[in-house]
Structures are given as structure tokens and as C-alpha cells.
N, C-alpha and C positions, 0 to 999 in steps of 0.2 A: 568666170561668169561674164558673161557679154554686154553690154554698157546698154542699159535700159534708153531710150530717145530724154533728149530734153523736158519736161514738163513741167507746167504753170502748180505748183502748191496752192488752192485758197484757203482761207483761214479754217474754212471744214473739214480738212488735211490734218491741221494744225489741231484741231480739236479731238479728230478721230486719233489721234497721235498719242496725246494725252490722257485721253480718258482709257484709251484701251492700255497703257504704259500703268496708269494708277487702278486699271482692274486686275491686273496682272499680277504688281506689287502687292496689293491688299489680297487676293487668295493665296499669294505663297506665304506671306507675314500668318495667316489663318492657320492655316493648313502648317507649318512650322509652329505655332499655339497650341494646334491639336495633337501634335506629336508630341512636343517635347515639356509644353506645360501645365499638363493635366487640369483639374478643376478651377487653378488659381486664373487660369487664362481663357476661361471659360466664354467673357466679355469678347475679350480679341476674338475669337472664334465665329461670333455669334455675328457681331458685328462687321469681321472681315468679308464671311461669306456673302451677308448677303447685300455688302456694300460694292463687293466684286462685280457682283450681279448686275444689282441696279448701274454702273458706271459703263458697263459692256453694253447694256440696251441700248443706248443711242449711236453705236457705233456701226451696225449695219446700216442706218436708216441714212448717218452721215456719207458712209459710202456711196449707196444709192443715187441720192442728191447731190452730190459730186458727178458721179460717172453720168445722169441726167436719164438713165434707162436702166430699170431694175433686170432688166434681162443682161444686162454688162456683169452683173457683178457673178448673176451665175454662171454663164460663158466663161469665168474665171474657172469653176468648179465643173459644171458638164456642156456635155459637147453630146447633142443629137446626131450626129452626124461621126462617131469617133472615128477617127483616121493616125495610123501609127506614127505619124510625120508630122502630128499636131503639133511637136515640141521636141528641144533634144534633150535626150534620155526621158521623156515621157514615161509615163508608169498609165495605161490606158485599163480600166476595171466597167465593164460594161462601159456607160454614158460618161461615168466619171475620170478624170483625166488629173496628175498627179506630176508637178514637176518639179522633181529634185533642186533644178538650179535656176528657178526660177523665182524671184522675191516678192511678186506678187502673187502668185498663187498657190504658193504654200502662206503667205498671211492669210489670204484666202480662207484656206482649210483649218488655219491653226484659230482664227476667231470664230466659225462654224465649231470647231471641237470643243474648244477652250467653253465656248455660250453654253453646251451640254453639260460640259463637266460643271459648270460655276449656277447653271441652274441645278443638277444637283446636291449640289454640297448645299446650298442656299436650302432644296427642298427638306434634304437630314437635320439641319437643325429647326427647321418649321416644324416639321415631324415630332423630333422630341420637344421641342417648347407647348404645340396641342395635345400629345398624350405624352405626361407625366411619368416618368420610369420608365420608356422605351428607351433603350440602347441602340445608337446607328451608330458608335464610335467605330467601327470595322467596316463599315460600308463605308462613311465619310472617310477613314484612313485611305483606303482604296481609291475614291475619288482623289481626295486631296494629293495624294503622291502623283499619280498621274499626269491629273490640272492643273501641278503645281512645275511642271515641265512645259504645258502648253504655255504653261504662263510665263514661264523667265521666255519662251519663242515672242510671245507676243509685246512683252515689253521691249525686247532688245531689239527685234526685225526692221522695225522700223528706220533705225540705224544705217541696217543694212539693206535694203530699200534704196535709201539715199545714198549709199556707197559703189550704188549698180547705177547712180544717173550720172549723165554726161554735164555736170556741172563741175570745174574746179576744185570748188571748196569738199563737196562729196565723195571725191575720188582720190583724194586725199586725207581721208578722215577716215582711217581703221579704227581709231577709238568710238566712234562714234554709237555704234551699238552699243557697247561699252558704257558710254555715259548715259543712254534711252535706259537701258536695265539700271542702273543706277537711280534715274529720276523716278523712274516707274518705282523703285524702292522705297524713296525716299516721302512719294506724295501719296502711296498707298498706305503706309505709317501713319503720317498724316493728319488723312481723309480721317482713320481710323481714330485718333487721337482727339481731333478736332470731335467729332461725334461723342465719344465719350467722357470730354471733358462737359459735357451739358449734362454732366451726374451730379455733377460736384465733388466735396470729400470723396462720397461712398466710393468714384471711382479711383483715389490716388492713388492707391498701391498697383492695378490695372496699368495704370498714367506713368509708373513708374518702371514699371515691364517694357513700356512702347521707347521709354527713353534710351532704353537700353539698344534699343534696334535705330534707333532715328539718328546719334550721334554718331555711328559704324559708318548709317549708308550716307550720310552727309559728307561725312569724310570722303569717302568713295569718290562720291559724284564732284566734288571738287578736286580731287587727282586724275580722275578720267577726264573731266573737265580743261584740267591742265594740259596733259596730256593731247590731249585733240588736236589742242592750240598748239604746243609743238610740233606733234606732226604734220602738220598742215604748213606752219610757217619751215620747217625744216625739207619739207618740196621740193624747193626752187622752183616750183612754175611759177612764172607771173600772172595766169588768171588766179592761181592760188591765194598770189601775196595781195592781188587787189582786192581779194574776196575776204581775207583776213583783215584790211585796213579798212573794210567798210564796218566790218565787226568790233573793231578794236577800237578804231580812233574816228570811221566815218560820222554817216548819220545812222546809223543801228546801234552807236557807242553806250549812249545815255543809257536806252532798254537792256544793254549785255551789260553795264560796269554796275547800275545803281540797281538796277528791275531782278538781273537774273541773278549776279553776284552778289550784292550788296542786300537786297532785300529776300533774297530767294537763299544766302546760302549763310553769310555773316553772320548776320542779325539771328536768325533763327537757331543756331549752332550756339552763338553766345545766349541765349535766353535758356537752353538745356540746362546750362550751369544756374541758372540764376532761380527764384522760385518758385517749387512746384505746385503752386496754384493753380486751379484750373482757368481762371480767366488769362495766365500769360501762357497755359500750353495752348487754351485756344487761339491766341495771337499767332505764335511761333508757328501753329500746324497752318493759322492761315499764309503766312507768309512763307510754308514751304511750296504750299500749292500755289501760289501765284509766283513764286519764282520761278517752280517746276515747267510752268506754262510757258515763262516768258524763255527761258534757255531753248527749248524745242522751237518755240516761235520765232525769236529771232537769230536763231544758227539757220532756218530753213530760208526766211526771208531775205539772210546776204545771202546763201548761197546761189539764191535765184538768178540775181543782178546779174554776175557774171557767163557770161556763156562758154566760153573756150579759152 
């Protein structure tokens, strides 16, 4: 894959990162609910879809407003003018234009996909919550299996995005997709957690399903997390090793050691074990989503610094 140009990340990068990572995570968590938990998980379900949803809306709009011209973002997707040399190994279908190895424009097409599938599924359980005793569990299975591949693409891509730029720290980083699907796991749980602990009691045992999946992928994302970090420091390039010591011990330290680690992964890991109250799962889910932000924000932010 060919080394994407240098570019400036701003925080609306960082934001379209996370949200589309945490709508991602929350319709597979759903859609895994819907398969394997019948009635008891009925909540997760209800609440994944149409928390998917809502977390994906703002991520075209962030694009836009980034790129500064709404026609940029479809010039990713069609081409008036199609031409077989638009791209290598192009996939050209009338106007629209399809490229395999390209990491912006298959994110592209997979959050255009992913938005159908995640407004569907949202629309199936709208559907049976307005009429009572209609069945969509086989049209939502269908959705859900599908959108639920869009989704580990759009959680992890981002990753790999960043592993196509000519920045040091990114071109060294193969776990790094790796830890995006991870976070997306981890804050899509969460998001969900976080909402349904505003039941109270009525939701513990729900509360107690979600713990089961939260301690897995925390684990996760603190091994892939690991993991980065060694690869990266195990390089030998020197923009690498500057780009790690800005992370590690620079000025990005504080945000990576207390914000992303400490607050983002510790703390909330040890609070599973401790009481299932809803007022400290809602602490715990908020302290995963604020860590989930802060690791994506500040792995992008050193990576920047360095150029070559």
C-alpha cells in the first residue's frame, strides 16, 4: 500500500475517529445480543442499535467540515468523469469508483454502508417497539450479521489510515488497527452501559451481561495497547524513537500515562470487580469513554510532531 502524503489531524479527525470507533463497537455488542441472547438481552439490543445510530450521525457532517467542501467527500465515492486510471486496481461501476487499496476510500464507502445498515437495524426495533407483536428478528439478523462486519471495518480502519501516513510513529504501528477495534469495543459497551445504568436496579442483571463483554475487551485494548508500544519502540528508526518519547516521557506523557492509562483503562477495569451499582457502572462506563478518546487523541497528536 503506498504511503498516504503527510497530514495535519485536527481535533475533528480525532472526534470522527471515536465516534465512528464507538458506533461500530455498539452495533456488533447489539447484533451479537441479538444472536446469542434472546429475550434476556433484549435492553443491549434496543439500546445498541439505536445508540449506533445516533454516534454515526455526526460523522459525515465532521468529515465535510474538515475536508471545507462537501463535494470532497463525494469525489471520494463518485467520479463524473470515470476514467480506468482513476486509481490502482480501481473497481470503476458507472460514476462510482471503488478502491481496494486505498484507506480513504473504502472508509468512505464502509461509513456510507455501515449508516444504511445502522439506520436499519435502529428502524427494526422502532418497528416492533410501535406495533406490538411484530417480529423483524430475521430481517434485523440479516442486517446485524452484515453491519456487523461493516462495523469491526469501521472501527479498526482508522488504524490503518494512519499506518498508510508518512509519519514515523504510524508506519510503525501494525497493532494500531488492532487497538482502534479494540477501543471502539470497549467505548461502544460502555456508551451502552452508561445509558442503562439510568434504570437503576431494574437494569442489573442487563448491567451484569455488559460486564461480561467490558472486562474481555479492556483487556484487549490494554495488550494491543502494549503491544503498539513495542512495536514501535522495537523499529529502530529515530523518528520513531522521538515519536515514542514524546508519548511516553515527553509533553503528551501526563494525557497517555494518567488520562488514557490510568483513567481510561485501570481505574475502570478495577471498578468491574468492585460494586454493581449503577451509580459506579455509570462512573466506570464514563471513565472508559474518556479514556477511549484520550488514547486515539493523543497516539494521533505525537504522531504528528514528527515528520520523518
Amino acid at each position: 500500500m503506498p504511503l498516504l502524503k503527510t497530514a495535519d489531524w485536527p481535533l475533528l479527525i480525532d472526534l470522527y475517529f471515536f465516534l465512528a470507533g464507538l458506533a461500530g463497537g455498539a452495533f456488533v455488542i447489539a447484533t451479537i445480543a441479538h444472536l446469542v441472547g434472546g429475550p434476556r438481552t433484549r435492553e443491549v439490543v434496543r439500546v445498541g442499535y439505536y445508540l449506533s445510530l445516533l454516534a454515526l450521525i455526526p460523522c459525515p457532517i465532521l468529515l465535510v467540515v474538515d475536508l471545507g467542501i462537501p463535494s470532497r467527500f463525494l469525489n471520494m465515492l463518485i467520479s463524473l468523469k470515470p476514467d480506468p486510471a482513476i486509481g490502482a486496481a480501481a473497481i470503476n461501476i458507472g460514476p462510482f469508483h471503488i478502491k481496494p487499496f486505498s484507506p480513504m476510500n473504502m472508509g468512505a464507502w464502509a461509513l456510507l454502508g455501515f449508516g444504511v445498515l445502522a439506520f436499519l437495524a435502529a428502524l427494526s426495533v422502532f418497528l416492533e417497539d410501535a406495533r406490538r407483536g411484530r417480529d423483524l428478528s430475521a430481517f434485523r439478523t440479516t442486517v446485524g450479521v452484515i453491519g456487523g462486519f461493516f462495523g469491526f471495518f469501521l472501527a479498526a480502519y482508522p488504524g490503518v489510515l494512519l499506518g498508510a501516513t508518512a509519519r514515523p510513529l504510524f508506519q510503525n504501528a501494525s497493532f494500531l488497527g488492532a487497538l482502534f477495534l479494540a477501543v471502539g469495543a470497549s467505548t461502544g459497551a460502555a456508551a451502552i452501559a452508561l445509558i442503562l445504568s439510568f434504570r437503576g436496579q431494574e437494569a442489573g442483571s442487563t448491567l451484569g451481561r455488559l460486564r461480561q463483554i467490558i472486562i474481555p475487551v479492556l483487556l484487549l485494548q490494554a495488550v494491543t495497547l502494549a503491544l503498539f508500544l513495542v512495536k514501535v519502540g522495537m523499529s529502530g528508526g529515530e523518528g520513531a524513537a522521538q515519536s515514542l518519547a514524546l508519548l511516553l516521557s515527553g509533553p503528551y506523557s501526563l494525557i497517555f500515562w494518567v488520562g488514557a492509562v490510568a483513567v481510561g483503562l485501570v481505574v475502570p477495569f478495577v471498578l468491574q470487580f468492585a460494586s454493581r451499582q449503577p451509580g459506579l457502572v455509570a462512573i466506570s462506563a464514563v471513565l472508559i469513554l474518556v479514556g477511549g478518546f484520550l488514547v486515539k487523541y493523543v497516539i494521533i497528536a505525537a504522531g504528528q510532531v514528527v515528520l520523518s
